[in-house]
Backbone as CSV, one residue per row, in Angstrom:
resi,resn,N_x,N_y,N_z,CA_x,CA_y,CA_z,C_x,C_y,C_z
1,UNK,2.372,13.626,10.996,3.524,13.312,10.156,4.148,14.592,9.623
2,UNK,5.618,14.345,9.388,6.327,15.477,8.642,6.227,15.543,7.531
3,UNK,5.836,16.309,6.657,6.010,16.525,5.150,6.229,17.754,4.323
4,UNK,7.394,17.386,3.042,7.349,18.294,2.178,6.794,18.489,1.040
5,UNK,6.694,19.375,0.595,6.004,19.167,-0.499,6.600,19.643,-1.788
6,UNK,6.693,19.257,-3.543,7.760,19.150,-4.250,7.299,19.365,-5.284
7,UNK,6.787,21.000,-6.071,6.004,20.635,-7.186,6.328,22.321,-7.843
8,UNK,7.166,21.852,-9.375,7.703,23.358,-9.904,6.787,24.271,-10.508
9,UNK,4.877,24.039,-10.009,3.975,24.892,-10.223,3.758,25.568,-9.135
10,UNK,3.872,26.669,-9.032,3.163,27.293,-8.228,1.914,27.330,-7.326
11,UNK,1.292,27.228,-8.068,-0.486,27.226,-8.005,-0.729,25.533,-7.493
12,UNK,0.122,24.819,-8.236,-0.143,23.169,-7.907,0.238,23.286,-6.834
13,UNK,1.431,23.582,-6.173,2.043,23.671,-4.804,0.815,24.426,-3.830
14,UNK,0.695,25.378,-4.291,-0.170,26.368,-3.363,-1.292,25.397,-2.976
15,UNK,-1.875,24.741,-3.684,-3.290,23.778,-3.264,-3.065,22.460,-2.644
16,UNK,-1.668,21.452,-2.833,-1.005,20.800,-1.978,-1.280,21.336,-0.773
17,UNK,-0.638,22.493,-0.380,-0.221,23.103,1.164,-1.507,23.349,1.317
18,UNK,-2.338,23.794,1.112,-4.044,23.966,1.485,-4.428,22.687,1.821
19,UNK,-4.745,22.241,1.066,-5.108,20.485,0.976,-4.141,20.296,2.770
20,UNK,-3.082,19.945,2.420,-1.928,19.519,3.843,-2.811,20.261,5.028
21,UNK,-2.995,22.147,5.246,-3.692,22.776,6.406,-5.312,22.320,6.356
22,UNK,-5.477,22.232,5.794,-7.008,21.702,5.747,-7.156,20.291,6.879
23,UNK,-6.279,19.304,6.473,-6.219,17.665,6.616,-5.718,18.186,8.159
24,UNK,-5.236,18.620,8.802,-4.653,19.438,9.988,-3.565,18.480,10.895
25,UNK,-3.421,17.196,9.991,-2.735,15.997,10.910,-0.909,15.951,10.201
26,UNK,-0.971,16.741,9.237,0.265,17.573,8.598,1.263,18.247,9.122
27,UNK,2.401,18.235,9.448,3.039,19.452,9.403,4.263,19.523,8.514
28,UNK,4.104,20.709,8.216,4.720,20.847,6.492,5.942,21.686,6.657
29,UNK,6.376,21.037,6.571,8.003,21.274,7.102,9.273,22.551,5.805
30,UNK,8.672,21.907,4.555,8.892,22.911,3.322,8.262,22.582,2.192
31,UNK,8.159,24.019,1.275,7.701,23.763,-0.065,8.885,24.217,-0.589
32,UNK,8.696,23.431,-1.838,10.098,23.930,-3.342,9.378,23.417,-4.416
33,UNK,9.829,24.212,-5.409,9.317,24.106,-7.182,10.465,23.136,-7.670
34,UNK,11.656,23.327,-6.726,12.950,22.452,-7.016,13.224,21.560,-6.787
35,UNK,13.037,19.835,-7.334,13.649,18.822,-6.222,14.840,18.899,-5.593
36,UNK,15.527,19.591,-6.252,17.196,19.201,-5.637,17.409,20.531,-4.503
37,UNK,16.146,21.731,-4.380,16.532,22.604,-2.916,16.130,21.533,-2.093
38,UNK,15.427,20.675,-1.694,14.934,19.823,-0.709,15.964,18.933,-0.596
39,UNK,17.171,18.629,-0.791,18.082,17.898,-0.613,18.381,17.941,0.705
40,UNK,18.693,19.016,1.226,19.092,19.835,2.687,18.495,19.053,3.906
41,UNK,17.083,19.424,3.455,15.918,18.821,4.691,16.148,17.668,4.131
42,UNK,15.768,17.048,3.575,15.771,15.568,3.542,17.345,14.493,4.416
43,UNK,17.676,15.688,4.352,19.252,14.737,4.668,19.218,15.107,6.243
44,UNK,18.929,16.404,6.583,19.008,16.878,8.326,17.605,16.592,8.761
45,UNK,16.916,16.275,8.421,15.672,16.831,9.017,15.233,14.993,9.001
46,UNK,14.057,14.865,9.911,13.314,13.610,9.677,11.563,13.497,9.131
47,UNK,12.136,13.543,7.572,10.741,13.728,7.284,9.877,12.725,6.932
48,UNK,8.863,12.368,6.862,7.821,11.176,7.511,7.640,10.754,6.225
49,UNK,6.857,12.462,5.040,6.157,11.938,3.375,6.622,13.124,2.952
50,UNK,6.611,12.622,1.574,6.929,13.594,0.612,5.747,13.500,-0.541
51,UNK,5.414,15.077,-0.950,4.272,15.090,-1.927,5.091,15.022,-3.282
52,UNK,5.083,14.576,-4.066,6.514,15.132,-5.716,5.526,15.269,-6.761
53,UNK,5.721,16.193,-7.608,5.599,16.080,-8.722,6.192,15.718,-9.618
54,UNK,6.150,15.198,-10.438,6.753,14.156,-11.490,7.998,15.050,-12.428
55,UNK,7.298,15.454,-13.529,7.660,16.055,-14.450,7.831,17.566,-14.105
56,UNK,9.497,17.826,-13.820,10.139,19.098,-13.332,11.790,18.902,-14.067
57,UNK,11.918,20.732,-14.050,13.410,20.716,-14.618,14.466,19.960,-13.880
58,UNK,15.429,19.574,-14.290,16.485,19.198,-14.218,16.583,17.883,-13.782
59,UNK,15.591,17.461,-12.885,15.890,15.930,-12.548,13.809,15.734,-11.983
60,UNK,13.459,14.742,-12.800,12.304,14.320,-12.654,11.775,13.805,-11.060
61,UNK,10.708,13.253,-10.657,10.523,13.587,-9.585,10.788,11.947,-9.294
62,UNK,10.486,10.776,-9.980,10.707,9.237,-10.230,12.448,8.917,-9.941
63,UNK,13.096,10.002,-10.682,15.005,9.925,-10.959,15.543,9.878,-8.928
64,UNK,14.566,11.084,-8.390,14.833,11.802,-7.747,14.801,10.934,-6.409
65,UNK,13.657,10.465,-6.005,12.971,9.207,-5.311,14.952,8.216,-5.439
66,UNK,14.839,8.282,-6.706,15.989,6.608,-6.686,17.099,7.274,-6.249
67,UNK,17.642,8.497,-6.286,18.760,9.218,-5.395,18.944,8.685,-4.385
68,UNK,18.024,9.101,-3.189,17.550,9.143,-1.835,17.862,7.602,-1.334
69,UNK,19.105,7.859,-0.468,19.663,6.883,0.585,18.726,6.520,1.318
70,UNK,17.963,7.318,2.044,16.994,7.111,2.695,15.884,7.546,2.171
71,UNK,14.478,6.477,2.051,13.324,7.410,1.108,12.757,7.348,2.225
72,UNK,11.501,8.764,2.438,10.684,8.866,3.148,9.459,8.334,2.537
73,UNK,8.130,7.917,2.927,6.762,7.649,2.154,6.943,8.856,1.035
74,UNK,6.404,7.982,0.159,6.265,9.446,-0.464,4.939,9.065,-1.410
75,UNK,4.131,10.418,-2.443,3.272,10.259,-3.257,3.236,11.411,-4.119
76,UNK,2.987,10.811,-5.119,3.205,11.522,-6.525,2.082,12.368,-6.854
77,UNK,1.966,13.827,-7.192,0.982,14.382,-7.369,1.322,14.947,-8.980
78,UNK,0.587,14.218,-9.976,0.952,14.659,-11.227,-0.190,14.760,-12.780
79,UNK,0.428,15.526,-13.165,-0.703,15.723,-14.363,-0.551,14.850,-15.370
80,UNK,0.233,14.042,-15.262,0.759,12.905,-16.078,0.401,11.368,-15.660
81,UNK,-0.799,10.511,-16.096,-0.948,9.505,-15.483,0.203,8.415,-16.215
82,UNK,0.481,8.216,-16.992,1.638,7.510,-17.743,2.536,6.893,-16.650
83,UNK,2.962,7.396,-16.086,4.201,7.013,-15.073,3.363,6.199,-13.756
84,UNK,2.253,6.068,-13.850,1.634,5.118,-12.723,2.226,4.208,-12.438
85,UNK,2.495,3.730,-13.729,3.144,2.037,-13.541,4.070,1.788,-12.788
86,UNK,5.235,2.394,-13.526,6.196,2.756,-12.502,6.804,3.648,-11.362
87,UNK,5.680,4.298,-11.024,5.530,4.861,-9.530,5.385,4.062,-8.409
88,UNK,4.434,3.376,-8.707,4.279,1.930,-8.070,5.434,1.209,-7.712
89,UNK,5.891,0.578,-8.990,7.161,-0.691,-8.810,7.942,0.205,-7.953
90,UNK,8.543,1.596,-7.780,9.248,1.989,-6.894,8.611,2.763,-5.739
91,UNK,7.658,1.531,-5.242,6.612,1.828,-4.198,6.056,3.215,-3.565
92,UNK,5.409,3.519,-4.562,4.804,4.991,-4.040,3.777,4.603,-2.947
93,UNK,3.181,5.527,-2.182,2.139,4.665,-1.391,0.891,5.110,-2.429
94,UNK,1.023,6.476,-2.843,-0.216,6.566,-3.922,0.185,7.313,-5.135
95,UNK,-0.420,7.405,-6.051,-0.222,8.374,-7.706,-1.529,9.037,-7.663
96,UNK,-1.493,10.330,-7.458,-2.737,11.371,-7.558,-2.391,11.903,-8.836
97,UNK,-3.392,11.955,-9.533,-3.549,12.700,-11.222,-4.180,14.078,-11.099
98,UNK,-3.344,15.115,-11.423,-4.025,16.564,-11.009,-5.267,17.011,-12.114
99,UNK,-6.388,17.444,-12.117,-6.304,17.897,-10.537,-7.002,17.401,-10.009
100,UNK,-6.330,17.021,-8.465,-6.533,16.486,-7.692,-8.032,16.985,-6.608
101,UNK,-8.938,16.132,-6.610,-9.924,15.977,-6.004,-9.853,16.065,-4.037
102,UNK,-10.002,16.617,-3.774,-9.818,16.750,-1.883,-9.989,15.443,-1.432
103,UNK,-10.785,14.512,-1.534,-11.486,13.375,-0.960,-10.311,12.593,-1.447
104,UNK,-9.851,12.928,-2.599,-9.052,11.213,-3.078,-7.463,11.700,-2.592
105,UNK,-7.320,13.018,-2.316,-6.240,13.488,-1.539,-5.830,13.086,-0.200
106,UNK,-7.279,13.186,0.858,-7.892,12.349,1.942,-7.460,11.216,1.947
107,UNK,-7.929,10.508,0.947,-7.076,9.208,1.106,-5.980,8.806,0.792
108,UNK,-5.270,9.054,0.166,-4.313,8.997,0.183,-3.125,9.079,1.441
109,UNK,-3.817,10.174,1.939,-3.281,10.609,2.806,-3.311,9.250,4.595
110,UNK,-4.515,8.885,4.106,-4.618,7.962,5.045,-3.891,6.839,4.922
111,UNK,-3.776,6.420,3.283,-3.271,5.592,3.502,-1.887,5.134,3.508
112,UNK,-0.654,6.530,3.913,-0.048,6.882,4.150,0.637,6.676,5.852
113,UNK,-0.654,7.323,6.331,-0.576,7.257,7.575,-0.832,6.030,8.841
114,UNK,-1.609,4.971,7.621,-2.105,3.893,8.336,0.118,2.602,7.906
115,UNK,0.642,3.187,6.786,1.638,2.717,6.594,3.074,3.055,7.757
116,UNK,2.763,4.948,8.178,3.822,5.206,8.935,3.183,4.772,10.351
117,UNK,2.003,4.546,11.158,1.626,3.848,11.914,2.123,2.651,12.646
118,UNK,1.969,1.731,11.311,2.143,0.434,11.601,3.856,0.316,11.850
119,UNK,4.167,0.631,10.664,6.562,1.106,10.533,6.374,1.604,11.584
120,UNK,5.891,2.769,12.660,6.664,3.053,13.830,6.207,2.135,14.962
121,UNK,5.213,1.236,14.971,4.758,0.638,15.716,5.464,-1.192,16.002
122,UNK,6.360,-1.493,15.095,6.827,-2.783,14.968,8.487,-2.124,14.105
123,UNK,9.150,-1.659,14.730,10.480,-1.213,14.589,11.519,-2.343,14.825
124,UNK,11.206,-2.934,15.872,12.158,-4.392,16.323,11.281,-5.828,15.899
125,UNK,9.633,-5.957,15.587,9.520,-6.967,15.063,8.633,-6.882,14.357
126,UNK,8.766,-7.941,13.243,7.834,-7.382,11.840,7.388,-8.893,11.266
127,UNK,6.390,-8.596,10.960,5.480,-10.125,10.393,4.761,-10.841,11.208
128,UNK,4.607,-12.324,10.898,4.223,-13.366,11.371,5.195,-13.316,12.546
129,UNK,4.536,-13.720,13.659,5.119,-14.553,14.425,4.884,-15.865,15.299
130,UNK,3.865,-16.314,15.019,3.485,-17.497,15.324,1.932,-18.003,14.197
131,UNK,2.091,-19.496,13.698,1.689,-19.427,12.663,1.273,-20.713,12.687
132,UNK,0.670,-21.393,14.313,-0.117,-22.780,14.337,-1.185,-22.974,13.847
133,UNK,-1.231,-24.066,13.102,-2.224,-24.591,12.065,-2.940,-25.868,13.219
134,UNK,-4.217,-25.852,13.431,-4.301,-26.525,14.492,-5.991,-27.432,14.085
135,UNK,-6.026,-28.631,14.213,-7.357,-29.404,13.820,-6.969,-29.525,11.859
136,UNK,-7.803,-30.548,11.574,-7.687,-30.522,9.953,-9.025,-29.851,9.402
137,UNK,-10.057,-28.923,9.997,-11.140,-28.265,9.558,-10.370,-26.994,9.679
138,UNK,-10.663,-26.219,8.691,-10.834,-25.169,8.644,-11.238,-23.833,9.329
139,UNK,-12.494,-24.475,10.148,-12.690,-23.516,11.369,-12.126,-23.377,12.240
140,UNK,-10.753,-24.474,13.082,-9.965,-24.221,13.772,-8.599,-23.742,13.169
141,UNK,-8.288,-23.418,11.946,-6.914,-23.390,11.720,-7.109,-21.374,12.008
142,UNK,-5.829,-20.968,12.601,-5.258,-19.931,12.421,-4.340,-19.373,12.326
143,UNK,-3.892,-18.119,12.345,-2.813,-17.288,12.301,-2.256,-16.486,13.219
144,UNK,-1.250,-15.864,13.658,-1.088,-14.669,14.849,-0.323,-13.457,13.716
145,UNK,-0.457,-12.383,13.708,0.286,-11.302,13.051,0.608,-10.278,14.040
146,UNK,1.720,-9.709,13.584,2.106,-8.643,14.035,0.979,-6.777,13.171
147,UNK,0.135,-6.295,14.132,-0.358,-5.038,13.880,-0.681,-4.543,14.866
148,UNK,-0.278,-2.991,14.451,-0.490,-1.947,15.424,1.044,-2.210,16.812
149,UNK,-0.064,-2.174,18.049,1.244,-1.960,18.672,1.107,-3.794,19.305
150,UNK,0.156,-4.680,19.057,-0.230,-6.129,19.561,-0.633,-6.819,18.735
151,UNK,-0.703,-8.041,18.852,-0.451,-9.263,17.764,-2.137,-9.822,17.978
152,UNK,-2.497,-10.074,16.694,-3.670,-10.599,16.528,-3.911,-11.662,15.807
153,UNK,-4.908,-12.560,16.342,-5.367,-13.933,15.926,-6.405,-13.443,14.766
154,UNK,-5.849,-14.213,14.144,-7.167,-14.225,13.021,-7.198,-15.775,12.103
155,UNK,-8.641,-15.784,12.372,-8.829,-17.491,11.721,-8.915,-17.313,10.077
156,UNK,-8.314,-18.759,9.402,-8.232,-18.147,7.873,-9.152,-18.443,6.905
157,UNK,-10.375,-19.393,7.766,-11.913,-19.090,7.009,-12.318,-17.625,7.279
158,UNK,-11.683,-16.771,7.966,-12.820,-15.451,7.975,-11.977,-14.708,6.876
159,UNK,-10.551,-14.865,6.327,-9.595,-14.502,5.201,-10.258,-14.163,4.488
160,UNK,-11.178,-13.280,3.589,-11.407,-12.777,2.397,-10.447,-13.433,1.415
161,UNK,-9.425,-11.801,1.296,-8.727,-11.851,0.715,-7.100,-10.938,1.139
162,UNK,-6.093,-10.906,0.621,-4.685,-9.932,0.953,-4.651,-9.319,-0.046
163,UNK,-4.010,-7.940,0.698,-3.698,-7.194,-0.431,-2.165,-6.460,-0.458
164,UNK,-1.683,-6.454,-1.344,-0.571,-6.258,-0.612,-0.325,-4.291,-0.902
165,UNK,0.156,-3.515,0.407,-0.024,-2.364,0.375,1.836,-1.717,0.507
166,UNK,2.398,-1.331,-0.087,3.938,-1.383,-0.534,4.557,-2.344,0.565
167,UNK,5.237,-1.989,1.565,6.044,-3.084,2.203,4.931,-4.062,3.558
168,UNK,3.928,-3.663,3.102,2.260,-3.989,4.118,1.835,-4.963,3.355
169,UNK,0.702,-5.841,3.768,-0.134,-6.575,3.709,-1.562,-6.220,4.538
170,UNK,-2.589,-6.494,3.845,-4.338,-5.880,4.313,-4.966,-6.409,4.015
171,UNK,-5.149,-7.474,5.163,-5.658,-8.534,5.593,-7.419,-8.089,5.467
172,UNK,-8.077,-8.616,4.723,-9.496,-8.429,5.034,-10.141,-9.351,5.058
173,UNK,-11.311,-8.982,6.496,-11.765,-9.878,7.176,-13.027,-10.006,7.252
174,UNK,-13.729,-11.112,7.297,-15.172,-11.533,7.232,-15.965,-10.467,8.334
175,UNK,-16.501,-9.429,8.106,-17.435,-8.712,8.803,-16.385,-7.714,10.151
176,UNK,-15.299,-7.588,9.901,-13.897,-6.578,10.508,-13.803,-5.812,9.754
177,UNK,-12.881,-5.191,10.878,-11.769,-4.254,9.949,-10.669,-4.826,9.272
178,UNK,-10.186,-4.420,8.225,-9.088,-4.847,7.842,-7.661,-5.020,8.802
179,UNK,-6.833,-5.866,8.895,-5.650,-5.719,9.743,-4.282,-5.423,8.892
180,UNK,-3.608,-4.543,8.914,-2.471,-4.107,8.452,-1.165,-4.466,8.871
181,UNK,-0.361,-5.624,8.355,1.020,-6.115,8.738,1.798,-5.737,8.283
182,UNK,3.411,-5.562,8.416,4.412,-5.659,8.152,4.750,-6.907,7.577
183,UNK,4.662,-7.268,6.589,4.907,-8.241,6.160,5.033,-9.102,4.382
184,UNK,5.154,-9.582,3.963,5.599,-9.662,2.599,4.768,-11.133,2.090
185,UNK,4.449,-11.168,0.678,3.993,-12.014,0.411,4.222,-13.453,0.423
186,UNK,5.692,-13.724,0.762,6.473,-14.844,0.384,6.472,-15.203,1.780
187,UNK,6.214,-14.203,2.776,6.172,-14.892,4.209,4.326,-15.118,4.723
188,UNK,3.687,-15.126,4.114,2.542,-15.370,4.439,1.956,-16.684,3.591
189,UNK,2.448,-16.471,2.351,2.031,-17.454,1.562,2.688,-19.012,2.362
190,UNK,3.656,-18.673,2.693,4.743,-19.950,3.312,3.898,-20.904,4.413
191,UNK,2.805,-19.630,5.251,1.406,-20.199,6.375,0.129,-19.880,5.727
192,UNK,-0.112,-20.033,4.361,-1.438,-20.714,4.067,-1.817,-21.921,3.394
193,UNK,-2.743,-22.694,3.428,-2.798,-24.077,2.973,-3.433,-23.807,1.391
194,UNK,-2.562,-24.392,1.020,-2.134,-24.040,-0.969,-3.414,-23.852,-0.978
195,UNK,-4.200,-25.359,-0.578,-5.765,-25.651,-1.187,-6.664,-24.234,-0.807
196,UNK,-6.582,-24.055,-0.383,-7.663,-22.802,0.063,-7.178,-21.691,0.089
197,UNK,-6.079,-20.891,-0.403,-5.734,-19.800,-0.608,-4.459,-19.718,-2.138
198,UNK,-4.968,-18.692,-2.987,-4.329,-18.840,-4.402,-4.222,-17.248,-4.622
199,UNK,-2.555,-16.777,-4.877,-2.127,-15.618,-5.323,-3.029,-15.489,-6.561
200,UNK,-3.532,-14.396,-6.917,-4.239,-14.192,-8.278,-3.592,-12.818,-9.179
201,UNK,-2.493,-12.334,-8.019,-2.216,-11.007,-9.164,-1.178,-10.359,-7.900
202,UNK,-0.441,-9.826,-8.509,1.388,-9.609,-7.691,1.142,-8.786,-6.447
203,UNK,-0.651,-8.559,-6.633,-0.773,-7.780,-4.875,-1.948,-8.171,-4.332
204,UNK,-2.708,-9.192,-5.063,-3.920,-10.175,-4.294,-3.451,-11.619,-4.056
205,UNK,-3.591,-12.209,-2.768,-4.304,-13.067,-2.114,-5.913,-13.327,-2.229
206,UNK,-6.155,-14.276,-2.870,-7.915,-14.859,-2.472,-7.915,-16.216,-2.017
207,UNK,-8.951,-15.937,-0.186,-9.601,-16.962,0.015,-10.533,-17.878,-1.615
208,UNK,-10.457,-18.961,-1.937,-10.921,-19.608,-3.188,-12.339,-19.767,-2.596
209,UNK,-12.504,-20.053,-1.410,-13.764,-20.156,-0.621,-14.456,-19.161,-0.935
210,UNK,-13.963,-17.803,-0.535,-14.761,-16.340,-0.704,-15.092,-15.770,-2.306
211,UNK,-14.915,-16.342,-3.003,-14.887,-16.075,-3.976,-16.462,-15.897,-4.724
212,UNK,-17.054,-15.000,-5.292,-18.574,-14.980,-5.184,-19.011,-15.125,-6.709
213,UNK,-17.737,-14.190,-7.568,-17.793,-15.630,-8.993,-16.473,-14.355,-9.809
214,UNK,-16.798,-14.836,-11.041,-15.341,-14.876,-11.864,-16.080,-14.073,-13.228
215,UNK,-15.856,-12.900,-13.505,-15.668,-12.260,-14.420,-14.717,-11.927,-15.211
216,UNK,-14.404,-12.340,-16.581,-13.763,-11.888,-17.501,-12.030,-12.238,-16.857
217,UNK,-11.291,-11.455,-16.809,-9.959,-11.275,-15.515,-9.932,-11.092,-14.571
218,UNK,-11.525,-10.799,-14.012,-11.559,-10.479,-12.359,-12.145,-11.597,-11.565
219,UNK,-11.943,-11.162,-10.311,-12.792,-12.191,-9.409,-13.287,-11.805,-8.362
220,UNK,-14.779,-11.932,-8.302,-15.403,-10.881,-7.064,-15.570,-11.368,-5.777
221,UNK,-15.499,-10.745,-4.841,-15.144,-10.909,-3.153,-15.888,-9.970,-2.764
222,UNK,-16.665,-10.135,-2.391,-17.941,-9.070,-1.320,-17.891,-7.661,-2.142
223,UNK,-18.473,-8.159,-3.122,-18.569,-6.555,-4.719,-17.485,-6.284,-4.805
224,UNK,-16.303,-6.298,-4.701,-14.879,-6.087,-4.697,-14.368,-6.933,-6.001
225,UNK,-14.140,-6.201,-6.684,-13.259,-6.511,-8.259,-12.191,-6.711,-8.153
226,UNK,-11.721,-7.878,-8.304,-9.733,-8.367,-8.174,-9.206,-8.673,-9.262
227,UNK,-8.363,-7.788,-9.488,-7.845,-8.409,-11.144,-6.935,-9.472,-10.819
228,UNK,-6.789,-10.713,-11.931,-6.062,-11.767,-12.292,-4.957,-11.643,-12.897
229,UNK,-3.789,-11.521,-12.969,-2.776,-10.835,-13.545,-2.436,-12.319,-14.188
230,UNK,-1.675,-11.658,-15.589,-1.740,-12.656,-16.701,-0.930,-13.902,-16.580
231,UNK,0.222,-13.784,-15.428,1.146,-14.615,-15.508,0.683,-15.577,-13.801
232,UNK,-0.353,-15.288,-13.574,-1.475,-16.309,-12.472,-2.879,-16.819,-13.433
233,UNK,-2.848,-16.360,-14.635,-4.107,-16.719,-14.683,-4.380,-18.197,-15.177
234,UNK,-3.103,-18.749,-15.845,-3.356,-19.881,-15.650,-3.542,-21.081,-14.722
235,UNK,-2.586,-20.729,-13.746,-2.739,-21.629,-12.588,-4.324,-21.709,-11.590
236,UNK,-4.677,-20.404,-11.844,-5.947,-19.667,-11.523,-6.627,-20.786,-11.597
237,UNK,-6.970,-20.883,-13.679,-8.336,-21.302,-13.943,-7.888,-22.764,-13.667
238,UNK,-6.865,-23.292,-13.494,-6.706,-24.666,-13.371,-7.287,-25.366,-11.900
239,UNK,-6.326,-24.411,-10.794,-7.280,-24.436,-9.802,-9.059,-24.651,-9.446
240,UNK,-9.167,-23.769,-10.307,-11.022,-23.797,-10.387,-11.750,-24.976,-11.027
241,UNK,-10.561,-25.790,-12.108,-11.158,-26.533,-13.137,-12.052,-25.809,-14.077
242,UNK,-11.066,-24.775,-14.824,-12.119,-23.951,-15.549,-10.900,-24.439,-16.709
């Protein structure tokens, strides 16, 4: 992937671009302390991610993102965790809090790459595309999705749970790998059967089946902690008969 990198420290920048030659699947197209010198490349150039730092003169790194006609992936590398929240809502793929740890850089980075993957891999078709519900048991009903560069069956007793990953969905699966779609919550929810699958929080899906029990606001799925977000949690516990 192409990337720049966007941070008015020096030293913060300098360990970005290390971090980037290290990871070696990078190529780093420019550094600036300035968001607005990167205007140039961003507009001629085709760049894949962008690293930003948040809090910089003249125009913040959040302002800067909402400019951009075209946004590339991008992820926030900042000494400021405050702005998480809304890094997110204007879909970052990740928020790194400096200083930044190599390993959680790593990932990030992956999960970056597992996003520009899938986007260059389904350019002309995206989502569901066939979505037969077949027998009234459970063990025969399934799904077809669009991932990678071929479409895969997956039955929706082996459904864990979804997660939703900015314009992705991550599908996890009973004793798999996870499968990564193009696809949105409102189009998946539309092919699952109410009874056995319940939104619990604005980026989980849970199988109700998989469910291994219910702590406090969370709900655990193979040691996996899912928070309940406040404006599901009633329908939640009603569901359960709690």
């Amino acid at each position: 992937m192409k990337c720049i990198i966007i941070d008015d420290e020096p030293l913060a920048l300098g360990i970005i671009k290390s971090y980037c030659e290290d990871i070696g699947t990078l190529e780093i197209m420019g550094a600036f302390t300035n968001a607005l010198e990167a205007i140039p490349l961003l507009s001629d150039a085709v760049i894949d991610l962008v690293f930003l730092d948040i809090e910089m003169p003249q125009i913040n790194g959040i302002d800067f993102i909402k400019t951009l006609d075209y946004k590339p992936l991008f992820i926030f590398t900042t000494a400021y965790s405050q702005y998480a929240l809304e890094g997110f809502e204007i879909n970052a793929v990740d928020y790194l809090v400096k200083p930044i740890p190599f390993p959680r850089f790593v990932k990030a980075v992956n999960r970056a790459k597992e996003i520009y993957e899938l986007k260059k891999g389904n350019k002309k078709s995206s989502a569901l595309i066939v979505s037969d519900v077949i027998g009234s048991t459970g063990a025969n009903q399934f799904v077809f999705v669009k991932s990678d560069y071929g479409t895969v069956k997956i039955k929706l007793k082996d459904i864990k749970y979804i997660q939703g990953l900015k314009d992705y969905l991550k599908i996890h699966i009973s004793e798999e790998k996870p499968v990564l779609t193009l696809m949105t919550f409102k189009d998946i929810q539309i092919k699952l059967p109410e009874n056995q699958f319940l939104r619990v929080h604005r980026s989980y899906i849970v199988n109700l089946r998989s469910i291994d029990a219910i702590q406090r606001s969370k709900v655990i799925v193979d040691s996996v902690r899912i928070p309940i977000g406040d404006s599901y949690k009633t329908d939640f516990l009603k569901r359960i008969g709690l």
